[in-house]
N, C-alpha and C positions, 0 to 999 in steps of 0.2 A: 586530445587525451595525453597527457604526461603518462609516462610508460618509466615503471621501478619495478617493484616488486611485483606486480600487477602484467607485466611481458607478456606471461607464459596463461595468463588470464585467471581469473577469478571464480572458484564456481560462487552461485548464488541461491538459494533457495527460496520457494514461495511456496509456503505454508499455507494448509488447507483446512478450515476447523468447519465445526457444527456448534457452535457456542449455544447455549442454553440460559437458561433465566440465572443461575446459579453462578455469581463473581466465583468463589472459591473453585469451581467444576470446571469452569472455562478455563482460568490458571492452573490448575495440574494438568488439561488437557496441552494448554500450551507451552507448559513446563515440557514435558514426555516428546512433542514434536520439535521443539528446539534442540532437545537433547538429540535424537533423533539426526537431526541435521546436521547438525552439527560433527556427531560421530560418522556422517557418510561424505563428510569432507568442505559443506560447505562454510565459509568465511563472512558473508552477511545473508541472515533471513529475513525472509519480508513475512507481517503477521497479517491477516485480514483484516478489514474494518470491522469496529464493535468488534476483535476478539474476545475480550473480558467481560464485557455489558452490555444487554442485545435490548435490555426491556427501558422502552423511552421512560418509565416512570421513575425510575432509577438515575435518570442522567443528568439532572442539576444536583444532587446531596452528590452526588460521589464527585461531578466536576467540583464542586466547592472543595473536596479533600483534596482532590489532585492539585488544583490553585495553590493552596494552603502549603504543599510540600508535603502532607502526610497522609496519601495516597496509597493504594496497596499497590495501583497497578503501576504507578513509575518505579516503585519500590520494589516490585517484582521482575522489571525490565532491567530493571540497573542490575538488581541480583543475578540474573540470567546472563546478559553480559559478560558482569564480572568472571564468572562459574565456569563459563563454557569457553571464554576467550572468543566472544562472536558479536559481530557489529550484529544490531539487532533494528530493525525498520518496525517500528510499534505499531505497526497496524493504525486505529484510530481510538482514543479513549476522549471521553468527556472532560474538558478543560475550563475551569471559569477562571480566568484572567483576575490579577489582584485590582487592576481598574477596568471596571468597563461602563460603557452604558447602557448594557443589556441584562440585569442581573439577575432577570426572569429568565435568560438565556443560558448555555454553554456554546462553548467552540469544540467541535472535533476535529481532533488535535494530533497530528502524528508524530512521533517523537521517534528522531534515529541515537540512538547512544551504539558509543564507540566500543571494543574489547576491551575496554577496563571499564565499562558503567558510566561512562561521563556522557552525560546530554551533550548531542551537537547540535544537534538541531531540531526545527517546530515548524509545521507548516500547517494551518490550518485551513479545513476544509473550502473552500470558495464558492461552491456552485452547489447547492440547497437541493434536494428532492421530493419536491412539489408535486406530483402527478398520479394519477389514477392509471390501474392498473388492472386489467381483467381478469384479479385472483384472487384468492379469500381474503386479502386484505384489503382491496379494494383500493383505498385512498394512502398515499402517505406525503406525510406533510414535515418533514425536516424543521422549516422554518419553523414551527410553533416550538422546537426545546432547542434550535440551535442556532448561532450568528454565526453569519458568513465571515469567514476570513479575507483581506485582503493585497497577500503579502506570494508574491511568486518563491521559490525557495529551493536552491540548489545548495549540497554541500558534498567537499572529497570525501570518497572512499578507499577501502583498497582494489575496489569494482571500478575506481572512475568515479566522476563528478557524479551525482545521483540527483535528479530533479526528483520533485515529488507533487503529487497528486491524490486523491482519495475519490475511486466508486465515480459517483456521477458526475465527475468533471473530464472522466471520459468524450463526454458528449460537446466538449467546446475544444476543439483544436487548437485556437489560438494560445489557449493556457500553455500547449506542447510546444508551440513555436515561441513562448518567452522562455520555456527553460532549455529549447536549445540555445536561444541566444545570450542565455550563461550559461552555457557551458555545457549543457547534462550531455552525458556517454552514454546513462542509462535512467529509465523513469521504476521507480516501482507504485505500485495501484492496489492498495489495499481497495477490499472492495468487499460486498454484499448484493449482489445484483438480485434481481429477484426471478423466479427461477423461468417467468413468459418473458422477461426481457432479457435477458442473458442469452436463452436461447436464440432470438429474434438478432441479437446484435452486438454478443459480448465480444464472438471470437472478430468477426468483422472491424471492431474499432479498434481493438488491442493493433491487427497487423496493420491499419491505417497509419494509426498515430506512430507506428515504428516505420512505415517506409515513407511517411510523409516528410520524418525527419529526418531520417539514416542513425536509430538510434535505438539501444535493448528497450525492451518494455517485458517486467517483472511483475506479473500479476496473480496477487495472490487474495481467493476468494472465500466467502463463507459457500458452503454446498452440502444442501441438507435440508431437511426440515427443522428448525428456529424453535419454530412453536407451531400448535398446530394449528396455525392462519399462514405462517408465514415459510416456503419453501423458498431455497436460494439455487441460487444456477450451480456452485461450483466450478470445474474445470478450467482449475490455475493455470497457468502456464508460462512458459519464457519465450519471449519472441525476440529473434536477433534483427540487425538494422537492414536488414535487405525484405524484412517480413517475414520469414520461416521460420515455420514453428519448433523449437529444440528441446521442448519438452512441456508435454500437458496432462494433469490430469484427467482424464477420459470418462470422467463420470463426478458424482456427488463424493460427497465421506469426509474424514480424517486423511490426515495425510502430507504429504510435501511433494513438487517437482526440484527438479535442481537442473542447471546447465551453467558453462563456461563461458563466461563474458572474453571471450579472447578481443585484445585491444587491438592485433592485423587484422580481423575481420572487419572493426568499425572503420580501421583506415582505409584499407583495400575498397568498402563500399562507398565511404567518401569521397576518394580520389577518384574512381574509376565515373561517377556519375555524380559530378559537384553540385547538388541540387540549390546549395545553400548561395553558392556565388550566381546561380541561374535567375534568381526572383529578382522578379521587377517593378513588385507592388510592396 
């Protein structure tokens, strides 16, 4: 980690929403929690997946606007940036790419813009959620509105490098182990877990993937009832690189955690227990 401004460490926040059917409702909710965070000190927020647009019926016409450039919800992120002076980690929105070959499809898409509103960066989701679920929803199937991405994707912050990730790519560790190997200091995970799998294995893999690599993991969830099929785990949280947890949401709702990425602490756990010089496979 290059150490400037960022010494003395960085707080971070991971925002906690209840998004609903309503684009407009989502965005003032996520307007008010940005603000929010931002007034309590931190420098980048991370938003949940699907903050803005939860209803699959909805996610090719608005990915086709956001493609386009005249989208509300990058128009909304940019604005928020600009406003608040805060790097801002987009959660995940519906993206249709100006070429693809999926055009029955979208990509979800996360978008980090800087303190002035400038996109840096895109990573798009990788690993699809395919699987049945012993809840009122029953089945969910990603694949059918959305293509995989296949692109790993670190970019600087003033937190340190930031790998990124979305929800259920959780579940494949190797993803964490390419974005240590550029670079990432810290991951953040927008996410939606659903509220029998969260429980079963949210907090479990968040502190995996940070002590398996000696790195923050910044996760910030939907936690709530959606709609009423669909309930989400909640309980955001920041886990520093040794696994400990430095702040969690403790239940569902609205809301943010925040904690200090101090960049001694990733050293001090680096050096002290060099796991990354250790492998041998």
């Amino acid at each position: 980690m290059k150490h400037s401004d960022a010494d003395r460490g960085v707080s971070v926040a991971a925002i906690q929403m209840v998004s609903g059917e309503s684009l407009q409702d989502n965005l003032t909710e996520a307007k008010a929690l940005l603000e929010g965070a931002a007034a309590a000190g931190a420098r980048v927020a991370v938003l949940p997946e699907n903050f803005a647009i939860l209803k699959t019926a909805q996610m090719l016409a608005q990915g086709r606007r956001e493609g386009q450039g005249d989208g509300e919800i990058r128009a909304f992120l940019a604005l928020q940036a600009r406003r608040l002076g805060l790097w801002i980690v987009g959660g995940s929105l519906p993206y249709a790419r100006p070429s693809t070959e999926a055009p029955e499809r979208v990509r979800a898409s996360c978008f980090v813009l800087d303190d002035s509103g400038r996109e840096v960066a895109r990573y798009d989701k990788i690993h699809l959620f395919d699987a049945t679920v012993n809840d009122a929803q029953g089945q969910y199937r990603e694949s059918d509105t959305f293509e995989p991405g296949d692109q790993v994707v670190t970019v600087a912050t003033p937190a340190g490098v930031l790998g990124l990730a979305i929800c259920y790519d959780l579940r494949f560790p190797e993803l964490f182990r390419g974005l240590r190997e550029r670079g990432a200091d810290w991951v953040a995970l927008p996410s939606a877990f659903t509220y029998m799998t969260g429980e079963a294995h949210w907090s479990p893999l968040i502190r995996a993937r940070a002590i398996e690599n000696q790195m923050w993991m910044v996760a910030a969830g939907q936690g709530g009832l959606n709609s009423p099929r669909r309930r989400t785990y909640g309980h955001s949280m920041v886990v520093d690189p040794w696994g400990s947890v430095l702040a969690e949401k403790d239940d569902e709702g609205r809301g943010w955690v925040s904690a200090t990425l101090d960049p001694t602490r990733l050293d001090e756990v680096r050096q002290r227990m060099p796991v990354w010089e250790h492998r041998r496979l």
